[in-house]
Structures are given as C-alpha cells and as structure tokens.
C-alpha positions, -999 to +999 in steps of 0.1 A: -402+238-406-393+269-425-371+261-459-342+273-461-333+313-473-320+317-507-296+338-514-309+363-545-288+379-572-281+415-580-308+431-603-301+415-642-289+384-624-303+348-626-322+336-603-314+314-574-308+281-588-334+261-555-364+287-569-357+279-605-361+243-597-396+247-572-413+264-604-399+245-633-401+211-613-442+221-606-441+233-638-431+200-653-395+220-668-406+221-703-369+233-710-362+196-702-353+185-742-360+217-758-339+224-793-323+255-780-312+270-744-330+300-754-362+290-755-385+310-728-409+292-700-437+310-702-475+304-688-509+311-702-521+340-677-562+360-679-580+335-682-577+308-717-557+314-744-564+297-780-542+283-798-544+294-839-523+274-867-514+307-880-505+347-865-545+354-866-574+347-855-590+328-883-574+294-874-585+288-839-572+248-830-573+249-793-577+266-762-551+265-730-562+271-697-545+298-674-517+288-659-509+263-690-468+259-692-456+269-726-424+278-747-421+309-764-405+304-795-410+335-813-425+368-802-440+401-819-459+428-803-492+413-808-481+373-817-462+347-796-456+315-813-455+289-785-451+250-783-473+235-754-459+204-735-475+178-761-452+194-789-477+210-805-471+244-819-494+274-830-500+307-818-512+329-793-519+367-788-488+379-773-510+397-744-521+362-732-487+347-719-458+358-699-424+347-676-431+367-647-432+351-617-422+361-577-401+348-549-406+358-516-386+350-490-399+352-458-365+353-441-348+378-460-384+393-460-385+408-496-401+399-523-381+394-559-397+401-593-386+380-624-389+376-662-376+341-667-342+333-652-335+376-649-343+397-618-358+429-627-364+440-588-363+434-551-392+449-525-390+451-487-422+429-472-440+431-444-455+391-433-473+373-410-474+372-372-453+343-370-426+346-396-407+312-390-435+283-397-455+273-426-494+281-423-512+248-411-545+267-400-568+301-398-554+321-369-573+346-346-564+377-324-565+351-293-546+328-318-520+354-332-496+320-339-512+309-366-511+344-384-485+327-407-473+331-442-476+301-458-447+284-477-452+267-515-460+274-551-489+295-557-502+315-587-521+341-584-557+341-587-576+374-586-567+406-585-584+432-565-580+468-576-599+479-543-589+466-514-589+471-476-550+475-481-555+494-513-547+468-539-542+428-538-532+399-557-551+371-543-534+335-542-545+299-544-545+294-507-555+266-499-542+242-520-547+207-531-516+197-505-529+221-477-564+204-480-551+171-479-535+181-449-559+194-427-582+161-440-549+141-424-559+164-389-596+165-393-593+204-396-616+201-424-646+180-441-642+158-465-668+178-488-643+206-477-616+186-492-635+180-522-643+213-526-604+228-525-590+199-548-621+207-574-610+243-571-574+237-580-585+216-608-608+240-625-579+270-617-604+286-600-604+302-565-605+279-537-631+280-506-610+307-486-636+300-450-624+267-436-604+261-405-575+258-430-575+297-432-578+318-466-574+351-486-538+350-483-526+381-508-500+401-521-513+433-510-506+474-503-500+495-470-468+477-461-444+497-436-413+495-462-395+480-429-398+444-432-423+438-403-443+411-386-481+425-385-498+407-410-528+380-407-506+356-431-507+382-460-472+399-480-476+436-476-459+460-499-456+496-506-485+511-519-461+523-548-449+486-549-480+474-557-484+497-590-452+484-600-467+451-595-497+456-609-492+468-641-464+434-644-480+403-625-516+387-637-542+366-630-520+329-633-487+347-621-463+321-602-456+327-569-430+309-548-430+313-510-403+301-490 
C-alpha cells in the first residue's frame, strides 16, 4: 500500500516532520541526548573515513564505514570534529561527511533536496509504470505492473557519470527487508537471500538480477512533467542531475515514499 504523501516546506524550510523521523529512526537519531539542539546528523559518505585524535592526519584511531551516522560538532574547510554513536570523539576530513539526504515523493512526484532539517530545492520526477504500489518484483514489457518505484530508506550506492540516461545515482535495491520478502514468496533462493543481506552488511551493492528486480537509480532524461514511463527508476532533468551531482555521494540517504 502506498504511504501516505507528505506535505513539503517552502525552500529554507524544515523538513516534513514523518521524513525526519524515517531517516533518524533508521539512523538510530543520534540527536536523541545530544548536549545541544544544534548539533548536525551527518553520515560518513565515499567510502571509510578515519577517525584522528587530532585536526591531522598523524593520529589515525579508527576508521568509519560509509554510511556511519555521526554528529558534527565543529566544522572547518578541511576538518570536521564528529562524535560517533559510542561517544567517542575525533576528527575527520571535512570532505568525507555530509547532511544531505533526498525525499521523493512518488505522489507529489518530485524529489526534495536537504542539508539536515533545511530544504535547499524541489525537482519535478518522472517514476515508474505503476506509481501507486511499492516494488515487490522485476517487471517486464508483458509485465509493465511491476515497473514500480519502490518505497523505503535507501542510500545511494554508486554513481554513474555515463549512463544510458546520461547520469545515475544507483541505490541499494534490494534490500535486506526486500530480500526477506521475496524468501517469504519464494521469488528468490535462499543463497539469493544470503547474498542481498551480505551485501547490505558489507555497504556494498546488492545482486541487482533476481526476480526481486534491481538497478533502481536516480537518473537523467526526465520529461520535467512528472510522468509515468519509467522501469521503477526517478528520472530527472538532465540539468537536475548536475545539480545533484555535484551535492549527493556515494552513502547519500534516500527516502522514498
């Protein structure tokens, strides 16, 4: 069943209170607790990040994985100190985290681009085939149903400056849930199953060629009209996607509803 549209702010707004809560509650809401309101949720994106005791890179004491929720505390052009969710504290190269993430909504069919709680834009998208259900399964052009968008919190998990639709951001479709899913409705193998929950746990990109579907992306050549052509994919303006591209990496958040 589709979720329910939320309403977005005006530009410089906050965002809509149900998407906050669908990335800080997969997130684990590290604000939960925090000294100050002002702290910034922020995730490790391209790949690891270490962690150094000091602004250099002389102290190495850990590395984060992408994707790795942390809290900005202080930031210079080349420095972020952050605190990770076991309280530790250290520093990173500022390059190596960020607070952008993206809502689409598949109703409303745009796409809204944050920095934290503030919306910096709104895009017109084009979507699947079948714009009101989740995806359960690959579709076909004798199965044009299943051409859906599918509905969640994804990251994104390639990008692909050349592309059949000029650019894309790939995302982590299928996920640990979706695979657990289609094992429920023996769609897929269990060493299919395996295979997607192993991928999610390494933050790597999952097998994309079961009957489960795959290479769902954030992608160019949209018609600007908010359209139903695509195979499952969000299309964008090609001059969309270089606004993208130069904001949203490789561990990006992106929340589908």
């Amino acid at each position: 069943m589709p979720a329910q549209s939320i309403r977005a702010p005006e530009i410089g707004g906050e965002a809509p209170s149900g998407s906050m809560r669908s990335i800080e509650t997969d997130r684990r809401s590290l604000q939960q607790g925090a000294p100050s309101a002002n702290l910034a949720l922020a995730h490790v994106v391209n790949g690891q990040a270490t962690l150094h005791n000091q602004p250099d890179s002389t102290t190495p004491v850990a590395t984060l994985p992408v994707r790795t929720p942390v809290q900005r505390l202080n930031c210079t052009e080349v420095w972020c100190e952050v605190r990770t969710e076991g309280g530790r504290t250290g520093y990173v190269p500022a390059s190596s985290v960020s607070n952008v993430w993206m809502y689409v909504s598949k109703a409303d069919q745009r796409l809204f681009l944050y920095r934290g709680p503030r919306l910096v834009n709104t895009f017109e998208i084009d979507v699947g085939y079948n714009t009101f259900a989740d995806k359960k399964r690959r579709g076909s052009p004798e199965d044009r149903d299943h051409w859906r968008t599918p509905e969640g919190v994804f990251y994104v998990v390639d990008k692909r400056p050349r592309s059949e639709f000029y650019k894309a951001l790939v995302l982590n479709y299928p996920t640990s849930a979706d695979a657990e899913r289609g094992l429920e409705n023996e769609l897929i193998s269990k060493s299919e199953y395996d295979a997607i929950v192993e991928a999610q746990k390494e933050r790597r990109m999952p097998p994309m060629d079961t009957k489960l579907g795959g290479w769902i992306e954030i992608h160019g050549k949209g018609t600007g009209g908010a359209t139903n052509w695509t195979q499952g994919c969000v299309a964008v303006q090609n001059q969309v996607m270089n606004t993208l591209w130069i904001d949203v990496e490789v561990g990006t958040p992106v929340l589908i509803e």
